[in-house]
N, C-alpha and C positions, 0 to 999 in steps of 0.2 A: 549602523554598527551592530545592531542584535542581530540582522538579517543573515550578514557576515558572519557572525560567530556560532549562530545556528548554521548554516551551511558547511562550516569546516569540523563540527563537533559533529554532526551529518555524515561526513565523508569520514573524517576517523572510525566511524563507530563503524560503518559498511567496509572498509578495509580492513577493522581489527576483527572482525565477523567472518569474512572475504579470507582472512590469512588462517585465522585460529580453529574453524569450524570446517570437517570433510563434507562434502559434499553428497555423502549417503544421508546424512542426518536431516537434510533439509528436504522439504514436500517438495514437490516441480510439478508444477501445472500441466495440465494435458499437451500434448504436441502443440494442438490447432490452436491455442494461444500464443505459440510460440516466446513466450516468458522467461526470463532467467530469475530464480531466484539469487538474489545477490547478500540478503543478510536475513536472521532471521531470532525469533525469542525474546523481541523488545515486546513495551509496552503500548497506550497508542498515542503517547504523546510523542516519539520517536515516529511511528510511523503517519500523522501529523504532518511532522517535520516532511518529513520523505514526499509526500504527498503535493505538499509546496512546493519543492523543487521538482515535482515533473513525474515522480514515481509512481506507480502504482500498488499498490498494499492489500492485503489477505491476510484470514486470518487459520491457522492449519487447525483449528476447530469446526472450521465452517464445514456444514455437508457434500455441498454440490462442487463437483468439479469445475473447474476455470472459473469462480466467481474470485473477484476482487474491487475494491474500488478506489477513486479516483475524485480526483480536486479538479470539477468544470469550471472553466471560466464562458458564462456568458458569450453566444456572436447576436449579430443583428438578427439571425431569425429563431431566436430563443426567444420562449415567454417569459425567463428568470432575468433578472436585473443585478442580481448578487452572486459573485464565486458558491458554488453546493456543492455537496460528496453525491457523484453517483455510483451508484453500483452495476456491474454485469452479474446477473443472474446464471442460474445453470442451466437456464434452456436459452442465454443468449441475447436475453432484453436487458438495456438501459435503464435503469429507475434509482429518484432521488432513493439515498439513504439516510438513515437516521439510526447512529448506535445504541444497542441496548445497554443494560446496565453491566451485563456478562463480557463486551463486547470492550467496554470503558475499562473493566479492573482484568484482565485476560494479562499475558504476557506470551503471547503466541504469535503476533503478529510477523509476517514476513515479507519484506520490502523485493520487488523485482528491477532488475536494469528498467531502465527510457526504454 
């Protein structure tokens, strides 16, 4: 049931973002990512959310171009046994993440399409 109702409180909030906000206001990641930003100016327990259902998340504080990160699940040739955030760097590596304190109270965060 919470699964549910985070998912539709999810989707509302990227439609009412999606409909209310122009699209000059929001950051767009480099071409070569090919990325949409789709909502943008939560906090990151929305982007959290976002991240469980499949999204990818940024933060328009961050430095480097095209970084964002993302909620791995584990395959067989993984050495992690547990779901982890990794992150893409700005020269294009993989690496777990782990947020700062700046990162936790921020409200800048921007969700992109699947």
């Amino acid at each position: 049931m919470k699964t549910a109702i985070l998912e539709a409180f999810l989707e509302y909030l990227i439609e009412k973002d999606v409909a209310s906000k122009p699209t000059e206001n929001k950051t767009e990641p480099p071409p070569e990512d090919k990325l949409t930003v789709i909502a943008g100016g939560y906090g990151i327990g929305i982007a959290v959310g976002a991240m469980v259902y499949g999204h990818k998340v940024a933060r328009k504080g961050w430095n480097g171009n095209g970084m964002w990160i993302a909620l791995q699940e584990p395959d067989t040739n993984s050495k992690m046994t547990s779901p982890y955030i990794c992150m893409k760097t700005a020269d294009g590596k993989l690496v777990p993440w782990l947020c700062s304190q700046t990162d936790l109270l921020t409200t800048d965060w921007i969700i992109y399409s699947k």
